[in-house]
TORDO-349828 format. One record per residue (C-alpha): residue in one letter; x, y, z. Coordinates in steps of 0.1 Angstrom, whole numbers, plus 5000, padded with zeros to 4 digits. Each point is the difference from the previous one (the first is absolute). Example, Ala and Ser with C-alpha at 12.3 -4.5 7.8 and 13.67 -1.06 7.14 Angstrom:
# residues 2
A512349555078
S501450344993
//
This chain:
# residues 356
X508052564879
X503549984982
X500449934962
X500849655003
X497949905024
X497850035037
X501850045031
X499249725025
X500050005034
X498949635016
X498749985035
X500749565003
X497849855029
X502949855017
X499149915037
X503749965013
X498549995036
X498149694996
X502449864972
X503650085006
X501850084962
X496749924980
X500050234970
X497350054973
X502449814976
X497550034971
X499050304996
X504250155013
X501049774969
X496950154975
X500450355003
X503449965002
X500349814967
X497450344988
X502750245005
X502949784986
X498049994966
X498950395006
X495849944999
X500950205033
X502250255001
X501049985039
X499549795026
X499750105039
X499349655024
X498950145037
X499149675022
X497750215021
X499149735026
X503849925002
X500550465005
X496850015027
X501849745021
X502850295000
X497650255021
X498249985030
X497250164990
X498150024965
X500250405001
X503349954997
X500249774972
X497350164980
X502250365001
X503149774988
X497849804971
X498550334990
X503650154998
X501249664978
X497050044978
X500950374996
X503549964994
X499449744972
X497450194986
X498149684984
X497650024972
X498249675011
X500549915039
X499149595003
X498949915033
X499249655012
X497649815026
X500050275031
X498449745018
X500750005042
X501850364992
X499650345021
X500350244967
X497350215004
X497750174976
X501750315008
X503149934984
X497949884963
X498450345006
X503050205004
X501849814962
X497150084984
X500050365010
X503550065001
X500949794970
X497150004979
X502049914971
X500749605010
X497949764994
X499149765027
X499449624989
X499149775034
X500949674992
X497649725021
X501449654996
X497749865032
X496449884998
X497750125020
X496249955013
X497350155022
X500149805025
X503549845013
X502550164984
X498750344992
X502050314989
X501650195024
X500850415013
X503250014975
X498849884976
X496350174998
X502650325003
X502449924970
X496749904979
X498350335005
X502850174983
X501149774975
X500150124965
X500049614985
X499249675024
X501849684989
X498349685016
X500749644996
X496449904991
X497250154990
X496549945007
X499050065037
X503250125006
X499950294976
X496850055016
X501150055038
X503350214989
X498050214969
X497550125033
X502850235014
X501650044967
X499450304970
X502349844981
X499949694973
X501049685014
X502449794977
X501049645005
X503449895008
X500349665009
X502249785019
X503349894981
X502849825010
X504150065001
X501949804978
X503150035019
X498449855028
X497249744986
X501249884972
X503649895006
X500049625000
X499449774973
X496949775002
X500949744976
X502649965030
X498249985030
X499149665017
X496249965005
X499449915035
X495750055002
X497650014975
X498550385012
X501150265025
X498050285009
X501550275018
X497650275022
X499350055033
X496549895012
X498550355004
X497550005030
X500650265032
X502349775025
X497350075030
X496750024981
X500649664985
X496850024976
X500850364985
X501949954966
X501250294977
X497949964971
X501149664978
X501849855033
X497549765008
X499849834957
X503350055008
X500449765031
X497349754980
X502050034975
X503149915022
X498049695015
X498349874970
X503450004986
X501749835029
X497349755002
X499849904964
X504050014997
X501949925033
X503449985002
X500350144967
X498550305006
X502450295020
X498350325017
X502450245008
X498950305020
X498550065036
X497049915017
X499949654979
X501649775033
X496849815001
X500549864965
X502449754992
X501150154968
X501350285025
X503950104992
X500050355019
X500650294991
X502350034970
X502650404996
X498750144972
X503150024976
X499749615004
X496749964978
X501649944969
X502349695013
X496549855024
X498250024964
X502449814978
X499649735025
X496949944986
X498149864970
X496650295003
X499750255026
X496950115010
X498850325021
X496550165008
X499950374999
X499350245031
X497450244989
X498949794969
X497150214992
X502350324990
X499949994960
X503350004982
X501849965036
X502949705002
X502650035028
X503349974993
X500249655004
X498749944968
X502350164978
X503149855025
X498249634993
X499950034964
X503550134996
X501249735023
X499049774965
X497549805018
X496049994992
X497750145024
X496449965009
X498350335015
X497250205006
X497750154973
X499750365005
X498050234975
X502450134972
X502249654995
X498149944967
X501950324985
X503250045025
X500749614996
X498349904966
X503449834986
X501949955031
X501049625000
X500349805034
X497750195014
X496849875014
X497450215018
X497249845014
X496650175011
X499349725031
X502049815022
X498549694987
X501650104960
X503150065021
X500349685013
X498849834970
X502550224981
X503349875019
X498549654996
X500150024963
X503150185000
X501849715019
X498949764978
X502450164969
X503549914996
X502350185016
X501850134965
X496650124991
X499650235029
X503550145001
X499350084966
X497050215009
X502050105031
X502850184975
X497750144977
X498050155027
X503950125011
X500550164967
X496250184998
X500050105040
X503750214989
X498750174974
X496850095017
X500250005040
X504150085006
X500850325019
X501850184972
X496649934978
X497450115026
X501650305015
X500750154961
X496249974996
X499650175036
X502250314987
X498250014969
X496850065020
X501850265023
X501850134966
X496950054986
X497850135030
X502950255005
X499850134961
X496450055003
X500250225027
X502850234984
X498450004973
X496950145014
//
């Protein structure tokens, strides 16, 4: 570690294969704006999904990313979501041994469960050898990644990217619906009746909703074409302009019984200026205590009733709320803001262990 800071190296899960040019804009833009203000004191970005594609096999990456690492010579290496990945244990193995001196933070921004979307080879690998985990929610989910983990598990929720979420002006846009909910439906496409956990409140949600609302009510997302509030699916830089179209927007979380767990959409919603009605996970009382325009609701029935009440305000009222919950979802839930407190975590795991 250097006098004015930690040397950073920041493995981005960017899967170019199944996205062509996406980038982990976020957390690129947070640790970048770290080392311009010198909390760290270099900064080394390897898109290692982006660098595997490069090699046909994964002995040959992992003798390249071990070189990179090597070369750098990080104090904190920040890896995240292995997910789908053919790293192997060995090559975990082989930094801690060779390079005892880094610290290794996994970072873990999916949710998982037991049963449908459990954790996978890579990842079990990575945890085994993680100095510090970094998960999205806590709860049953610090539960299944803490089994193969010695280390402490942190939180470090989802955020959002200014640059990208929060560039139009919603005092501006025209209001075409009164809500729009944007998610995909969530059950397998052949075993109609299995739903990753949340799907199915999620598709009552999405009836109830078209039901009670019609033609006021857009769905965005696939799996919905049964409904009429369907709109298909909707690119997902296109959020922000599909939200300003409404008055509300609601959304029912995927693995709502994860405490302290949101998805990104949450964060992108309120920054989009608009109100939204959501589900209650354990935590909200504390993460969300003075958050305006948010709503969370603990049964689809409150969720309904929620956007009912909602509607029947004026619409200067809820753009109000919508641009205070603006101003308290930047300085809370932006990427810059969320990723700071991520380093800190890393910063600080890192000290304890030179320390010792």
């Amino acid at each position: 570690m250097t006098a004015t800071g930690i040397r950073l190296m920041y493995w981005p899960n960017e899967p170019a294969h199944l996205y062509p040019g996406f980038s982990q804009a976020g957390g690129r833009a947070a640790f970048q704006s770290l080392c311009n203000d010198g909390t760290i004191a270099v900064l080394d970005i390897y898109s290692y999904r982006v660098e595997r594609a490069r090699f046909p096999s994964a002995v040959e990456f992992e003798r390249s990313a071990i070189e990179a690492i090597r070369t750098f010579d990080p104090d904190v290496l920040f890896v995240q979501h292995v997910w789908g990945t053919d790293v192997s244990e060995d090559f975990w193995r082989c930094l801690r041994q060779e390079m005892p001196g880094i610290t290794l933070v996994f970072h873990e921004a999916d949710p998982f469960d037991r049963r449908v979307k459990r954790i996978d080879t890579a990842t079990i690998a990575i945890l085994r050898h993680a100095h510090l985990v970094l998960a999205c929610g806590l709860g049953t989910l610090a539960d299944i990644l803490g089994e193969y983990s010695d280390g402490p598990i942190g939180y470090l929720p989802h955020c959002f990217v200014k640059s990208r979420f929060a560039v139009l002006n919603p005092a501006r846009a025209e209001k075409k619906h009164d809500i729009v909910m944007i998610g995909n439906r969530g059950n397998r496409k052949k075993l109609k009746w299995l739903y990753v956990p949340g799907g199915k409140r999620r598709a009552q949600l999405a009836e109830r909703l078209s039901e009670t609302f019609g033609t006021r009510f857009a769905l965005y997302g696939m799996g919905w074409s049964k409904l009429t509030a369907a709109r298909g699916s909707l690119p997902f830089f296109e959020q922000e302009q599909a939200i300003q179209s409404a008055r509300i927007t609601a959304n029912w979380d995927h693995f709502d019984k994860i405490d302290y767990y949101y998805s990104d959409r949450l964060p992108i919603s309120l920054a989009a200026g608009v109100p939204h009605v959501t589900t209650h996970h354990v935590g909200y009382d504390h993460v969300f205590a003075d958050c305006p325009g948010l709503y969370s609701c603990k049964t689809i029935d409150e969720a309904v009733e929620t956007c009912r009440w909602l509607l029947s305000r004026s619409d200067k009222d809820l753009l109000e709320e919508g641009l205070a919950a603006k101003t308290w979802v930047f300085a809370n839930m932006e990427a810059d803001v969320v990723f700071r407190r991520g380093f800190e975590q890393a910063a600080a795991a890192h000290r304890a262990r030179t320390s010792s």
